[in-house]
C-alpha positions as CSV (number, residue, x, y, z in Angstrom):
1,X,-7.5,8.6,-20.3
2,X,-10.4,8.8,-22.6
3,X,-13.9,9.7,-20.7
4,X,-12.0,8.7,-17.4
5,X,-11.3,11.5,-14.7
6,X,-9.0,9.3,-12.5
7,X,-7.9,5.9,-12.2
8,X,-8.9,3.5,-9.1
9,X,-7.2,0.8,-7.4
10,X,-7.4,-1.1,-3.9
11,X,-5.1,-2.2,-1.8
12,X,-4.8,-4.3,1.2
13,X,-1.9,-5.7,4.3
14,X,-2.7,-6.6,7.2
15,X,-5.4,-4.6,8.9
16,X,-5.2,-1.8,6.7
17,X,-7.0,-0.8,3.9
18,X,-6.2,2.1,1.1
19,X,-7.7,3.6,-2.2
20,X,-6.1,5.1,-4.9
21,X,-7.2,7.9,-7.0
22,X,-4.5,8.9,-9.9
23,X,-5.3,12.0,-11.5
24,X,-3.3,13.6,-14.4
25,X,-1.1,16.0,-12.5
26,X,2.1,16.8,-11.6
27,X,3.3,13.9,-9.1
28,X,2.0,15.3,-5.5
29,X,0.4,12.8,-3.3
30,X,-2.0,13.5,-0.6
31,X,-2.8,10.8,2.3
32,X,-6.0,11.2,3.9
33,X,-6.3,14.6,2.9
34,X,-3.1,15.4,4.0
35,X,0.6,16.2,2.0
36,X,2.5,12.2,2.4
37,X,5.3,13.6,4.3
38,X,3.4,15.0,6.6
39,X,1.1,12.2,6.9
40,X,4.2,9.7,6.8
41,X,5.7,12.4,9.7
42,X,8.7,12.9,7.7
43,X,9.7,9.5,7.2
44,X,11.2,9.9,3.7
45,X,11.7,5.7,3.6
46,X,8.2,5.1,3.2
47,X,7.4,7.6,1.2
48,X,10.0,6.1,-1.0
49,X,8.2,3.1,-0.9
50,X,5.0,4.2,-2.0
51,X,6.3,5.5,-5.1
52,X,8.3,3.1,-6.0
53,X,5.1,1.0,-8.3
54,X,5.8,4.7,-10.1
55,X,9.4,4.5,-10.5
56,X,9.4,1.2,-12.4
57,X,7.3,2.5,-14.7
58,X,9.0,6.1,-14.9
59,X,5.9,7.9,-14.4
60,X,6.2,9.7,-11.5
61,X,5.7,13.3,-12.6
62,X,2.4,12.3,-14.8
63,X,0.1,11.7,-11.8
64,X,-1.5,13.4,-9.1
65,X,-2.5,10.6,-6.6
66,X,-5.4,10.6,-3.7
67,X,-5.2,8.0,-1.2
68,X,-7.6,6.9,1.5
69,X,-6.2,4.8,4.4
70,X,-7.9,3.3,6.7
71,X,-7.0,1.1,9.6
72,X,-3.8,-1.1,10.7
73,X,-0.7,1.0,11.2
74,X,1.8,3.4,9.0
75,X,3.5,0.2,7.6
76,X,0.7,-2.0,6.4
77,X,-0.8,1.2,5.1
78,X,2.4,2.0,3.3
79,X,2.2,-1.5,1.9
80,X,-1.3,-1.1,0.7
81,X,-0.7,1.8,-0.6
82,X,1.8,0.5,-2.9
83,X,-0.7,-2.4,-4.1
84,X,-3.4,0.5,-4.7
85,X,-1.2,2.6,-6.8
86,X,-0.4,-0.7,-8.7
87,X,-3.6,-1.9,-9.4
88,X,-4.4,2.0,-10.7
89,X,-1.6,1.8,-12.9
90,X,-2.2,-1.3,-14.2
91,X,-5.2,-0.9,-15.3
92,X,-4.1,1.9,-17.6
93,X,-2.6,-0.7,-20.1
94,X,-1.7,-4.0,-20.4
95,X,2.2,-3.0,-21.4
96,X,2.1,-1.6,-17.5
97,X,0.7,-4.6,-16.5
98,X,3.0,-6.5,-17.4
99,X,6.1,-4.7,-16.1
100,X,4.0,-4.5,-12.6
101,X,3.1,-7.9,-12.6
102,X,7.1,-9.1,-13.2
103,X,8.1,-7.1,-10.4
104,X,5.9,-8.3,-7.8
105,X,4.0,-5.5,-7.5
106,X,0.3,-6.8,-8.0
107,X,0.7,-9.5,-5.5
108,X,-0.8,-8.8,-2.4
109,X,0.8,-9.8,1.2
110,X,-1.6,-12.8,2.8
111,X,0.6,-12.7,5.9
112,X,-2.1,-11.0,8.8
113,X,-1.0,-11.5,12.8
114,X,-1.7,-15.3,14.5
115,X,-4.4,-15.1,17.3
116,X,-3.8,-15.8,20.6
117,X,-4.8,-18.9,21.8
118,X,-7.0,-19.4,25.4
119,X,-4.6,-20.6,28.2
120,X,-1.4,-18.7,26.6
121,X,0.3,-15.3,26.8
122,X,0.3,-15.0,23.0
123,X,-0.3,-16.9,20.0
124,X,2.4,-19.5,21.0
125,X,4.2,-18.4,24.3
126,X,3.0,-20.7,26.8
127,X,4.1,-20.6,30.8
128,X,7.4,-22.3,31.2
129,X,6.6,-25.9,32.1
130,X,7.6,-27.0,35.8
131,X,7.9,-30.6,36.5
132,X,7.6,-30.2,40.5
């Protein structure tokens, strides 16, 4: 952590977008200024989730993390969140890295919603054909 304050990563799934800050702390997380339960509404799942780049690397109680979400919904935040925290971590030390990298962690989720098509309901559904 030499000459560093914090260490940055970015994140993204789906329409949402989120930066991560890790500070040397005592593991509390804050979401958009706000404590990650609260911001998660209690849902202790995804909270979970967002920690879990952490557990692999049993360092869950040496950080203090900031993150900034912005757009999509709770779950593709959550996702990028997870992505952001990874990338931070990662670029700690290679060692990290690695152990991220083998666990899927720094890959990040291309899968975004189809458009709908002119002349359909949806993407795909179309009216149900009538031959009279």
């Amino acid at each position: 952590m030499a000459g560093k304050s914090y260490f940055y990563g970015l994140g993204r799934r789906k329409e949402a977008t989120v930066t991560a800050r890790l500070y040397a702390g005592k593991g509390n997380i804050t979401i958009n200024g706000k404590p990650a339960l609260e911001y998660l509404s209690g849902n202790k799942t995804l909270e979970a989730a967002i920690t879990d780049p952490l557990a692999l690397v049993s360092k869950q109680k040496d950080f203090d993390i900031t993150l900034l979400a912005k757009g999509g919904g709770i779950s593709g935040q959550v996702d990028a969140a997870k992505l952001a925290i990874s990338k931070a971590l990662a670029s700690i030390n290679d060692d990290l890295k690695v152990q991220l990298s083998k666990a899927g962690y720094l890959k990040r989720d291309p899968r975004m919603v189809e458009r709908k098509k002119y002349g359909l309901k949806g993407a795909r559904k179309a009216e149900q054909f009538s031959k009279r």
